[in-house]
DOVEXRO-180245 format. One line per 3 residues: number of its first residue (from 1); their letters; for each residue x, y, z of C-alpha. Coordinates in nm, 2 decimals. Last residue first. Layout:
BEGIN
NUM	a	X Y Z  ...
This chain:
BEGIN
614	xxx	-2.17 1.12 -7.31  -2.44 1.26 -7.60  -2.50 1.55 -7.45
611	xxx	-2.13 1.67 -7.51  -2.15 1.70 -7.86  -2.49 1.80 -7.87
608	xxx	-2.42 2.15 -7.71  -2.53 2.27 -7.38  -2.65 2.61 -7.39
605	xxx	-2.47 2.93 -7.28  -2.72 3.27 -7.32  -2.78 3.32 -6.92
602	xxx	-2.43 3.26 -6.84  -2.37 3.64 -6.73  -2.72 3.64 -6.53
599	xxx	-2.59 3.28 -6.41  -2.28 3.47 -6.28  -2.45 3.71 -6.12
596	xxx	-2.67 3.52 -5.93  -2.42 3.25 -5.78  -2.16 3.57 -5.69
593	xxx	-1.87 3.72 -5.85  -1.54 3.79 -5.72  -1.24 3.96 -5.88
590	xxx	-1.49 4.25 -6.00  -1.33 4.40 -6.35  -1.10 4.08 -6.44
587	xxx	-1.39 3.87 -6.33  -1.65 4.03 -6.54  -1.40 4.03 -6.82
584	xxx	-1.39 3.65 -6.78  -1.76 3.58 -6.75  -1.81 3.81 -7.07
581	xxx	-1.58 3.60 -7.28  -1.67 3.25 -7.15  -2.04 3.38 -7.27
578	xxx	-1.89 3.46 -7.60  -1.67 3.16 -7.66  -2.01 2.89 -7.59
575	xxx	-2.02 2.63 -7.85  -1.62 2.60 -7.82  -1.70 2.61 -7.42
572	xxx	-1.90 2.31 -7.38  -1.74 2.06 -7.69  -1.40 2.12 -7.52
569	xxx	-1.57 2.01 -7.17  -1.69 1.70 -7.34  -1.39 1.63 -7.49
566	xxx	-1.19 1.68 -7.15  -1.42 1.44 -7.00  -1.39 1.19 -7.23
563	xxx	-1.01 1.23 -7.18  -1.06 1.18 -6.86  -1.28 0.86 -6.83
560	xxx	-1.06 0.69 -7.14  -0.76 0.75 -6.92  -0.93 0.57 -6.63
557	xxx	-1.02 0.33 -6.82  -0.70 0.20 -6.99  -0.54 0.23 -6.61
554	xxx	-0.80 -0.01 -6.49  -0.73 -0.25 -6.80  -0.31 -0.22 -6.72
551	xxx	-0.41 -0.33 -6.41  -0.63 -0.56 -6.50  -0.34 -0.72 -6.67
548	xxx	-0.10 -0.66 -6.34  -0.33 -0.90 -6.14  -0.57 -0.75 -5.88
545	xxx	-0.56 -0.76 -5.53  -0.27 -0.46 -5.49  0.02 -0.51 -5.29
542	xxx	-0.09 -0.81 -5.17  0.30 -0.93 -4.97  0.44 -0.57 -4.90
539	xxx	0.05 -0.45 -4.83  -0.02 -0.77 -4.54  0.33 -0.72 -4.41
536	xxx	0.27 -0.36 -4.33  -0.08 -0.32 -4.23  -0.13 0.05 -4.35
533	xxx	-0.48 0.07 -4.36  -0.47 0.12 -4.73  -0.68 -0.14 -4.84
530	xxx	-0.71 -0.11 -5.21  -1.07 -0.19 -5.35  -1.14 -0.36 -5.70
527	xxx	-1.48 -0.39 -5.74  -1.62 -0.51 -6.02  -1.96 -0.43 -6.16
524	xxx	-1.89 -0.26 -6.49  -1.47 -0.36 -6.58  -1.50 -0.27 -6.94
521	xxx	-1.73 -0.04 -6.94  -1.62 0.09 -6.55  -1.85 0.24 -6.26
518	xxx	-1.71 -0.02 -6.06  -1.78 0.20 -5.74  -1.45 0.13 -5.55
515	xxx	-1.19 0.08 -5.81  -1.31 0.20 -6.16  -1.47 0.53 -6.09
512	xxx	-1.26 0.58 -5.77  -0.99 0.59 -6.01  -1.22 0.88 -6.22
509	xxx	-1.23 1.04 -5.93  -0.87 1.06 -5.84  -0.78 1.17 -6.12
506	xxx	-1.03 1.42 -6.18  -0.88 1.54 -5.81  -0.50 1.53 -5.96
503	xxx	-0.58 1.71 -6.29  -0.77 1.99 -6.10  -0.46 2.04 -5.86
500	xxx	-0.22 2.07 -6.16  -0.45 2.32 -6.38  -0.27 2.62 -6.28
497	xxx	0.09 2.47 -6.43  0.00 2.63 -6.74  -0.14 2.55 -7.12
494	xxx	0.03 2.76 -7.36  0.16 2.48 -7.63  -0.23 2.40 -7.66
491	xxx	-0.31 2.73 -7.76  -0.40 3.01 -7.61  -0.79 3.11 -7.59
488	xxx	-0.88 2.73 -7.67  -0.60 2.55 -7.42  -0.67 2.77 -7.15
485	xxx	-1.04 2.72 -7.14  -0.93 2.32 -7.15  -0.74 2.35 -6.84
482	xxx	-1.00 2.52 -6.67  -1.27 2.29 -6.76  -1.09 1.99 -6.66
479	xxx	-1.29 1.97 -6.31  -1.60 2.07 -6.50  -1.57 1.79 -6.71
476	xxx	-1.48 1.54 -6.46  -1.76 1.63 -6.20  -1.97 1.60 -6.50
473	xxx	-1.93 1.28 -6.50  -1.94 1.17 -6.15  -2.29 1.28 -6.21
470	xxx	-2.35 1.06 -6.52  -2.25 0.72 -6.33  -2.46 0.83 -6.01
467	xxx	-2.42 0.96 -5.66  -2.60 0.90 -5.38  -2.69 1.02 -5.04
464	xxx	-2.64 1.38 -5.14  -2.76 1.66 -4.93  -2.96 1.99 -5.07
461	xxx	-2.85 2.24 -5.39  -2.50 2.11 -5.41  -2.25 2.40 -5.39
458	xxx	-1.99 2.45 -5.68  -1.70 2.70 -5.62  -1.46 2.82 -5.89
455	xxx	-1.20 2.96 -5.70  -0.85 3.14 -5.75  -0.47 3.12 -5.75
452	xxx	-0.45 2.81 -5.53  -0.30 2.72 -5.23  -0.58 2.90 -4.92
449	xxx	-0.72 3.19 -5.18  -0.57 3.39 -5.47  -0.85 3.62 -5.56
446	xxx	-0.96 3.50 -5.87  -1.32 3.49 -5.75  -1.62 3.24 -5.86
443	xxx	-1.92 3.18 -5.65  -2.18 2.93 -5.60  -2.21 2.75 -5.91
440	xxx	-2.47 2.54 -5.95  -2.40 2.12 -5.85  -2.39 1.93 -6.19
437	xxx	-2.67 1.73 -6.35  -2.73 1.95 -6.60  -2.41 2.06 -6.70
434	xxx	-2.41 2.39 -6.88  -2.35 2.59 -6.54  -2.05 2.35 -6.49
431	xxx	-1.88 2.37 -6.77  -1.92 2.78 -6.81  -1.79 2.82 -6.42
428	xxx	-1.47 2.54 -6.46  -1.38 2.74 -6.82  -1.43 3.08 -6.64
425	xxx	-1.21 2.99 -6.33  -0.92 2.91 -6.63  -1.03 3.27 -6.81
422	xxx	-0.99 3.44 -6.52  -0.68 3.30 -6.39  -0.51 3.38 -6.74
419	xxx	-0.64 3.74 -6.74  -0.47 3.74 -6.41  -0.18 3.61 -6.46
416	xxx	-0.12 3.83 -6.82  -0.21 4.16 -6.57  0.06 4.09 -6.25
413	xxx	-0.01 3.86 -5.96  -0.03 4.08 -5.63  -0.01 3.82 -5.31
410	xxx	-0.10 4.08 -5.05  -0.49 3.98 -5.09  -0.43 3.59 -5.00
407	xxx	-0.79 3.51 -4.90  -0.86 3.29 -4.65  -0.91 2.90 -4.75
404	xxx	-1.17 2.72 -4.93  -1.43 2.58 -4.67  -1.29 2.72 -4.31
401	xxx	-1.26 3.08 -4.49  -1.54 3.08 -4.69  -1.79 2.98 -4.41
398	xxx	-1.60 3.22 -4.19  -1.62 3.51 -4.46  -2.02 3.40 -4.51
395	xxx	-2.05 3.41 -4.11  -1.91 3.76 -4.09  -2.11 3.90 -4.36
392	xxx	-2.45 3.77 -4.15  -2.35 3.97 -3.86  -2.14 3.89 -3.54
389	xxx	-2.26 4.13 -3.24  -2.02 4.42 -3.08  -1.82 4.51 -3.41
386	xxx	-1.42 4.58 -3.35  -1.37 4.49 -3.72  -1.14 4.19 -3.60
383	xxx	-1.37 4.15 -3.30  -1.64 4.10 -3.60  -1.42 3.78 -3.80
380	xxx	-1.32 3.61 -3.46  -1.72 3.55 -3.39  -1.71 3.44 -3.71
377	xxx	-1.43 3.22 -3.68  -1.56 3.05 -3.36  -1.87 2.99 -3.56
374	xxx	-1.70 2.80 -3.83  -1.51 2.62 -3.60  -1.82 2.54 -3.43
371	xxx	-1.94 2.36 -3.74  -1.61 2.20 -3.84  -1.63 2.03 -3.52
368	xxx	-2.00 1.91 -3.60  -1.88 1.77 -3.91  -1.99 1.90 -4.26
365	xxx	-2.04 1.70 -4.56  -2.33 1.97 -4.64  -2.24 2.31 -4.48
362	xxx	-2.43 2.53 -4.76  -2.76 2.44 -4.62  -2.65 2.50 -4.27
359	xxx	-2.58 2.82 -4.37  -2.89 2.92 -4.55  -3.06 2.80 -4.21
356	xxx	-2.84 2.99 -3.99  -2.87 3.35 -4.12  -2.79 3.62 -3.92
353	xxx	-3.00 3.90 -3.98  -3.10 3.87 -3.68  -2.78 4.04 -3.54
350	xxx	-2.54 3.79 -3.30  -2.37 3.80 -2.97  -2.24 3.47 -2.91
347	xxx	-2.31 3.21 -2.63  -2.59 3.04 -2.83  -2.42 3.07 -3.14
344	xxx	-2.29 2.71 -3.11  -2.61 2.57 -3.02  -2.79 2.72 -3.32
341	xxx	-2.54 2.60 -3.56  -2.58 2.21 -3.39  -2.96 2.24 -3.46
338	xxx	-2.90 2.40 -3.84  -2.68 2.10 -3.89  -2.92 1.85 -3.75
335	xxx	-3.17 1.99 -3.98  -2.95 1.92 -4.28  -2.81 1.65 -4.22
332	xxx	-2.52 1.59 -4.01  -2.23 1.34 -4.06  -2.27 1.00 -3.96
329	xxx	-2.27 0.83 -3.58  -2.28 0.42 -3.65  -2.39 0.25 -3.28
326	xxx	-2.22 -0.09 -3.27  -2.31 -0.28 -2.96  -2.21 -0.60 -2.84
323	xxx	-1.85 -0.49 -2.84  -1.67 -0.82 -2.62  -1.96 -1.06 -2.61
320	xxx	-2.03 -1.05 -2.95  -1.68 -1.03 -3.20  -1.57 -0.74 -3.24
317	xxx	-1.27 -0.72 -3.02  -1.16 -1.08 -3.18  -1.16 -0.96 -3.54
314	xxx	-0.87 -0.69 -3.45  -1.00 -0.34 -3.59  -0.88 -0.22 -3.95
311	xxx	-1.20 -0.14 -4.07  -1.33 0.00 -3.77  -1.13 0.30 -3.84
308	xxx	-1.29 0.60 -3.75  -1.28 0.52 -3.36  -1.45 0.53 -3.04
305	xxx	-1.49 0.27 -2.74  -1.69 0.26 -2.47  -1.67 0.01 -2.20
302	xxx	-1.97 -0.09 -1.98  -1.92 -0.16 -1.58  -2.21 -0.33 -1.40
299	xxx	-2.02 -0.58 -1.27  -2.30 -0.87 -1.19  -2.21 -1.11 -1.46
296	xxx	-1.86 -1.12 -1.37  -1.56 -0.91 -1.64  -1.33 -1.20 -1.74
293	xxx	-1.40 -1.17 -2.09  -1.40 -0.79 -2.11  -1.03 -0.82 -1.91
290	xxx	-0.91 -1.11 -2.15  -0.95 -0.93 -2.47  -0.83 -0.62 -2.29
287	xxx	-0.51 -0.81 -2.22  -0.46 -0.93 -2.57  -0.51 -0.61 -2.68
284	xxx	-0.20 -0.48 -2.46  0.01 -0.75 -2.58  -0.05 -0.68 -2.94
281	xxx	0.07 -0.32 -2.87  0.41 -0.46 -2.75  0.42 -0.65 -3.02
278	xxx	0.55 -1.02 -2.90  0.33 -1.19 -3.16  0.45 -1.04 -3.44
275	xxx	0.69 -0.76 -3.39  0.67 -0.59 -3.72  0.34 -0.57 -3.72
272	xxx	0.04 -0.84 -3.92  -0.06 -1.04 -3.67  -0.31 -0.92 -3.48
269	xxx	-0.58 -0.66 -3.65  -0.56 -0.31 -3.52  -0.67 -0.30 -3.12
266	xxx	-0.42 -0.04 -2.98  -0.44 0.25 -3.18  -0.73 0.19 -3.36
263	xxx	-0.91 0.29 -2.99  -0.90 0.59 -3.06  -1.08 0.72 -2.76
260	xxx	-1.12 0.43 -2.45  -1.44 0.53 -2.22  -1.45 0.33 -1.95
257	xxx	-1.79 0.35 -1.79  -1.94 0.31 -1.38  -2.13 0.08 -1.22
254	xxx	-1.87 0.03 -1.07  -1.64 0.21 -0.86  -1.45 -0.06 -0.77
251	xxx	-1.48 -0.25 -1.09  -1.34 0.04 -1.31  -1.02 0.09 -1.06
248	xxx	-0.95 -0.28 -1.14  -1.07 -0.22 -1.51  -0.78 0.05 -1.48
245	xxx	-0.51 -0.12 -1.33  -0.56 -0.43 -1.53  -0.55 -0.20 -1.89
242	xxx	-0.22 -0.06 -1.72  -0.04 -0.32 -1.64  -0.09 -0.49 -2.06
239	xxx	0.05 -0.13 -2.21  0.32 -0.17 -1.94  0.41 -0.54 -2.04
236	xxx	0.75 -0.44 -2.25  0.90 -0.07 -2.21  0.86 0.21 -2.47
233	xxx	0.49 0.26 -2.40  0.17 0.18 -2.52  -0.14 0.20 -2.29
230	xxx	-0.16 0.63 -2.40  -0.22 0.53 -2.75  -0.56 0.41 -2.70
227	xxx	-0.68 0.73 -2.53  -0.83 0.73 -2.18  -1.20 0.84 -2.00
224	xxx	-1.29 0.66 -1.70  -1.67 0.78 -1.67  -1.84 0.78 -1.30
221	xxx	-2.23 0.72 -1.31  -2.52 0.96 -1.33  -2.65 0.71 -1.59
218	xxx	-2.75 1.03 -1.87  -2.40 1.22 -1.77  -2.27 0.88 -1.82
215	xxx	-2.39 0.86 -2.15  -2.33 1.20 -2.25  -1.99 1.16 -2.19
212	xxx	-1.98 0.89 -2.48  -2.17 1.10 -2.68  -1.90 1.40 -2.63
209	xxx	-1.66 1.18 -2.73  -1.81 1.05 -3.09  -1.88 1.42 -3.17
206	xxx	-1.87 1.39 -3.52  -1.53 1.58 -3.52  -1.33 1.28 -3.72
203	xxx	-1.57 1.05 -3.93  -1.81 0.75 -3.73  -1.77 0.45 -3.51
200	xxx	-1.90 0.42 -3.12  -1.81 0.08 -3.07  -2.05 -0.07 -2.74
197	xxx	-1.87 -0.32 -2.47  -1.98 -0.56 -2.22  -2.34 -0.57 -2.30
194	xxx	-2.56 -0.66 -1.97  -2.71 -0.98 -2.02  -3.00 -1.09 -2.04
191	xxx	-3.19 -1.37 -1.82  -3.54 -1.14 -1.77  -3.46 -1.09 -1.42
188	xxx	-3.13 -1.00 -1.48  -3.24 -0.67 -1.72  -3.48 -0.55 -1.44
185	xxx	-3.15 -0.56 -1.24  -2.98 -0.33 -1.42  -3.16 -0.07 -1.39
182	xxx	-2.97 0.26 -1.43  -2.66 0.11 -1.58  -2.88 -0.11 -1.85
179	xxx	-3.07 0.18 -1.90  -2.82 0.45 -1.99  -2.65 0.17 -2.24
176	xxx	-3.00 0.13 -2.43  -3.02 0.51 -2.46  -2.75 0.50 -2.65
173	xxx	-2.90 0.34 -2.92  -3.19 0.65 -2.94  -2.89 0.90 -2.88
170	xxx	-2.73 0.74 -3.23  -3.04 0.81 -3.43  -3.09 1.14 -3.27
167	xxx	-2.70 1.25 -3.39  -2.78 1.60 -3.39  -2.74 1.87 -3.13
164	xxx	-2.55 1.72 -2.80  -2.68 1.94 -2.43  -3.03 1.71 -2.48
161	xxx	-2.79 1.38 -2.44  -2.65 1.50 -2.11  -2.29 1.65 -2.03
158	xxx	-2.24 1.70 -1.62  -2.24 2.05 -1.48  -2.17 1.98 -1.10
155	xxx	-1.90 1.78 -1.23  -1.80 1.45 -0.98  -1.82 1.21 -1.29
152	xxx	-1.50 1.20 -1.46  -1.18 1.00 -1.41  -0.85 1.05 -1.60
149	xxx	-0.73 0.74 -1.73  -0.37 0.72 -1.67  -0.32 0.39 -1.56
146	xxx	-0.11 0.24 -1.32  0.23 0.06 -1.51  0.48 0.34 -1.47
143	xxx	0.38 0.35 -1.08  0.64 0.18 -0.96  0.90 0.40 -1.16
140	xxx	0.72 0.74 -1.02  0.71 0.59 -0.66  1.10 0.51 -0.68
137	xxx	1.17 0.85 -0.84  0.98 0.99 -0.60  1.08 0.80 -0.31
134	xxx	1.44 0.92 -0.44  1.37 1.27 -0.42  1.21 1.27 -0.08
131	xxx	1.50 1.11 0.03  1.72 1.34 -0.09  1.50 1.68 0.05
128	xxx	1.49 1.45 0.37  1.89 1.39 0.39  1.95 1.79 0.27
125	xxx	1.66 1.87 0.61  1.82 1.61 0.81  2.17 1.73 0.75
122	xxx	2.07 2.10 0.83  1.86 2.04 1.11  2.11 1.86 1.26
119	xxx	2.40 2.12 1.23  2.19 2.37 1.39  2.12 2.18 1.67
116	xxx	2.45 2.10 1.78  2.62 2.43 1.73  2.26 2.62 1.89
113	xxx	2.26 2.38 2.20  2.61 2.51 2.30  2.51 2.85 2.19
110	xxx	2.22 2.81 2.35  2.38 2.71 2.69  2.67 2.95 2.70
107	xxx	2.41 3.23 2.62  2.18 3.13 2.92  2.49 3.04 3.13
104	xxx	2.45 3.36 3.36  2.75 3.52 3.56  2.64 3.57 3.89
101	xxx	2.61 4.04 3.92  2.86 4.12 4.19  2.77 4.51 4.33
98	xxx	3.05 4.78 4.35  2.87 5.09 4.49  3.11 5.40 4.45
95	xxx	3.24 5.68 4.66  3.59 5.51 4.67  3.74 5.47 5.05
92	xxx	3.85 5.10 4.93  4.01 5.23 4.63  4.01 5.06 4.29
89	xxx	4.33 5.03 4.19  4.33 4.62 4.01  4.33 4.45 4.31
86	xxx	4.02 4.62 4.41  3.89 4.55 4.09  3.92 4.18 4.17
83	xxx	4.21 3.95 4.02  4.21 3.68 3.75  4.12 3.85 3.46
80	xxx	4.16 4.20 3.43  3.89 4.42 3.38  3.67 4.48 3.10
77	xxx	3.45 4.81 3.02  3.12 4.93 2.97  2.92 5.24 2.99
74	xxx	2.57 5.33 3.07  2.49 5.67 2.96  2.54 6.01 3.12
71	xxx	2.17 6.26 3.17  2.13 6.09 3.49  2.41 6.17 3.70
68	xxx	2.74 5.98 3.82  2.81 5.75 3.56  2.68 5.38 3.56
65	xxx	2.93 5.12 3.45  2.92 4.81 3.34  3.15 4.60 3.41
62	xxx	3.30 4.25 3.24  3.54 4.04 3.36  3.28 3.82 3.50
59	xxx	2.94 3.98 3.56  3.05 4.31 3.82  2.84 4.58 3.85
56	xxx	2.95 4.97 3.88  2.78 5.21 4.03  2.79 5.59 4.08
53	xxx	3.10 5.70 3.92  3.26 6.02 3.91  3.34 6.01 4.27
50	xxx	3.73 6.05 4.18  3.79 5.73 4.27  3.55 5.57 4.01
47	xxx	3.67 5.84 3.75  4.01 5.72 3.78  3.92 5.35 3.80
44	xxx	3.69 5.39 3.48  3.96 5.59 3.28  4.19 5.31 3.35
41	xxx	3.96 5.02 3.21  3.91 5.19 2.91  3.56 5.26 2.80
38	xxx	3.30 5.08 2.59  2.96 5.25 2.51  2.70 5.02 2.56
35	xxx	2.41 4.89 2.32  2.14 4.68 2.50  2.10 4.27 2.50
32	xxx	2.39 4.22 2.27  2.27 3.97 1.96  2.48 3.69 1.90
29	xxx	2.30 3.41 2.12  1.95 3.53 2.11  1.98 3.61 1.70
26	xxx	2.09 3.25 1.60  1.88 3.11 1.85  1.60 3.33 1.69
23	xxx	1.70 3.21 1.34  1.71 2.86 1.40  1.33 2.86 1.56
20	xxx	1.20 3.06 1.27  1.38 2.87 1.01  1.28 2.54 1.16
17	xxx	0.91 2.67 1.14  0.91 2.80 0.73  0.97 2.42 0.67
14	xxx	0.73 2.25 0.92  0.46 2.52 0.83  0.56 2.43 0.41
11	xxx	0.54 2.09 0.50  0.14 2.08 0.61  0.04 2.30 0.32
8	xxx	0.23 2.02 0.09  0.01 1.76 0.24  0.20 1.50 0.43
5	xxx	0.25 1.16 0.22  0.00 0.85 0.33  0.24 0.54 0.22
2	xx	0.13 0.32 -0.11  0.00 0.00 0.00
């Protein structure tokens, strides 16, 4: 059992009260008790025979001398040693009153005790600071293998489900877990079994961790809260020490919940590291493979557990019995969006001419973390303008900002540049308005923003479960849009490095095409899917699952995808030269131009038959 250590309060008064009781020896053995005047020992028998003097005592060989009349001082002096003062010229017949003061051993004595004392003090107080020291470094190395989950629970403002915005579908499955830890026993008497562990799975910033805390906010129960990577260390069996210390501490204040974030980080698939079997991290899931088996039937203690990587979890911590439950946490929709908006512009000034709802409309594919982020811009947005509430232009330039990257207004490109950056953001515009089934354009600036030298930004109209063969599509074409603008106004010698980032993303979407969605001609209906969770051996020994012929097929198609798209968006903006001609001088005048304008600009482009027929 780990020894009961004083508070700190308790040795700061034992510190602070050897000083005081070492400094007042100090000062009661060196201090004089009054200040005299010394005098000659001569001058003192002169004066005493002369009737000068009134008194003198006698402590030792010291006098001290009182002066005839009030107004003198007190005076001291030393006589010799050995002999009295009589002995010394002092006459018998003297008008003076000699009187023997005993010598006192009060200042013998604490000096005495003062050099022993002192001495101590100071060795036990450097052996106690050293001692200290080491029981801390001892204390610190026996407790390398305790846990470090921090422990929640005793808030006065606890984290309930109706404080979370969103996510009703996983509250609802969640709900379960509050009851089993509220009632458990109505469960028992019915023969179930309380689940041992529920996966809380969904993107980054869907607010898998404030769920969990929601949960035992909901239970009232204490809620061990630790992150997968903090079980690992350098040295062999911690990881596996501290999982035991911390469903020991779990059981003893059941019912209670261990909340484990990231769990990836410790339960990836056995196997398949560098250290096999004798992994340290492998070690560490095996002992929370045994600690939720071993777990009695009447320990009410539940263990959550969050990650975005379920794929590459370890079979064996899936499997019922360990996570019984699976609740699946998405992105927001629409309404939850607006819901998790209002929450985080609850605490901040705003006009009401703030609009939420056209924000949360524009947000789709957004997380609840890049929700408030957005908010917390906003807010930063009007203190930047010293304004006292956040209005509705300071939520578009925090939207903008966390979507596409803050403008870059110091970066001065010169005339050709520009004309060139309007005409490729006009080619991605003119491609995309024709389109029919492509998202409308929002806005288009060739201010130079985040990396690139300007914007062409498409906004779907409402979410998007789905997305079909001919959408994808036109996601290609206006992706290559730019690049082909440049190529008709100068020449296909003249194309520029500005199309780089385009080519990569129709790229990558035309792969995804082929791969994931088999969205192929050739290849329609196969799936060909590339695990890229990292597992070393298992991706140096199946590189790819796919022979090097299909391969060579895949490739074939993805190159026919492009170039179709590239047609298609040749096709577009041929049959259209005069609108891509007003759309770029309107850019070259304005920089920016909004949705509305720029489908008043585009008003006369139609879609050609070349590029309906795709």
């Amino acid at each position: 059992m780990k020894p009961k250590q004083p508070s700190k309060a308790l040795r700061l008064i034992i510190f602070w009260a050897i000083v005081a009781i070492t400094a007042f020896m100090l000062w009661t053995v060196y201090s004089p008790q009054q200040s005299l005047t010394d005098v000659s020992f001569s001058d003192v028998i002169n004066r005493a025979n002369s009737g000068q003097i009134s008194k003198i005592e006698i402590q030792g060989d010291e006098l001290t001398v009182t002066p005839g009349g009030e107004s003198q001082a007190t005076q001291r002096s030393y006589k010799e040693s050995g002999s009295s003062i009589y002995e010394q010229g002092l006459s018998t017949t003297a008008p003076v009153e000699v009187a023997i003061v005993k010598e006192s051993d009060t200042s013998t004595l604490l000096w005495n005790l003062a050099s022993i004392i002192i001495p101590v003090l100071l060795f036990g107080g450097i052996f106690y600071l050293m001692f200290r020291q080491a029981q801390g470094q001892n204390n610190q190395a026996m407790g390398f293998g305790r846990s470090k989950a921090r422990l929640y629970g005793n808030e006065k403002e606890k984290v309930i489900f109706k404080d979370i915005a969103g996510n009703n579908e996983a509250k609802e499955d969640l709900v379960e877990v509050v009851d089993f830890l509220k009632h458990p026993k109505k469960f028992r008497d019915l023969g179930a079994k309380i689940p041992k562990g529920v996966l809380l799975v969904g993107p980054p910033g869907t607010g898998k961790t404030m769920l969990a805390r929601a949960v035992a906010g909901e239970a009232n129960v204490p809620f061990f809260s630790i992150s997968g990577s903090e079980f690992v260390e350098m040295f062999v069996g911690v990881g596996a020490s501290r999982v035991r210390d911390l469903f020991a501490k779990a059981k003893k204040n059941a019912p209670c919940i261990i909340f484990i974030d990231e769990i990836d980080a410790v339960g990836r698939r056995r196997g398949s590291g560098m250290g096999g079997g004798h992994d340290e991290r492998e070690q560490t899931l095996n002992q929370i493979l045994v600690e939720m088996d071993g777990f009695e039937q009447d320990t009410n203690v539940i263990v959550l557990a969050a990650t975005n990587r379920s794929d590459v979890l370890d079979p064996a911590l899936l499997r019922p019995g360990r996570f019984d439950r699976r609740v699946q946490i998405n992105l927001p929709e629409r309404i939850d969006r607006l819901a998790i908006l209002k929450v985080h512009f609850a605490n901040k000034p705003a006009e009401e001419s703030v609009d939420l709802d056209s924000l949360a409309a524009k947000t789709a594919g957004s997380s609840g973390a890049d929700l408030a982020n957005i908010a917390n811009e906003a807010a930063i947005v009007a203190a930047r303008h010293n304004r006292k509430k956040i209005n509705n232009n300071d939520v578009v330039a925090a939207f903008e900002k966390v979507a596409i990257g803050p403008e870059r207004k110091t970066k001065v490109m010169n005339e050709a540049d520009k004309e060139l950056t309007a005409y490729h953001e006009a080619g991605h515009a003119l491609v995309g308005h024709v389109l029919p089934d492509s998202d409308p354009v929002h806005k288009v600036t060739i201010i130079p923003r985040g990396g690139t030298g300007g914007v062409t930004w498409f906004l779907p109209p409402e979410d998007r479960n789905y997305t079909s063969i001919i959408e994808f599509k036109d996601m290609l074409a206006r992706s290559l849009g730019g690049r082909v603008a440049e190529k008709i106004k100068y020449g296909a010698d003249r194309v520029t490095t500005g199309a780089g980032s385009d080519l990569r993303k129709a790229t990558d979407i035309a792969r995804d095409m082929i791969i994931e969605q088999g969205m192929g001609s050739g290849l329609r209906d196969l799936v060909f899917h590339e695990d890229t969770g990292g597992m070393m051996f298992d991706r140096m020994v199946h590189e790819r699952p796919y022979s090097d012929s299909t391969a060579k097929e895949i490739d074939a198609e993805v190159q026919s995808l492009v170039r179709e798209a590239a047609k298609r968006a040749e096709a577009i903006i041929r049959a259209n030269i005069p609108s891509l001609e007003k759309l770029a001088k309107a850019l070259l005048k304005k920089e920016t131009i909004e949705s509305d304008e720029v489908k008043e600009l585009l008003a006369d482009a139609k879609l050609p038959k070349e590029a309906a027929q795709y």
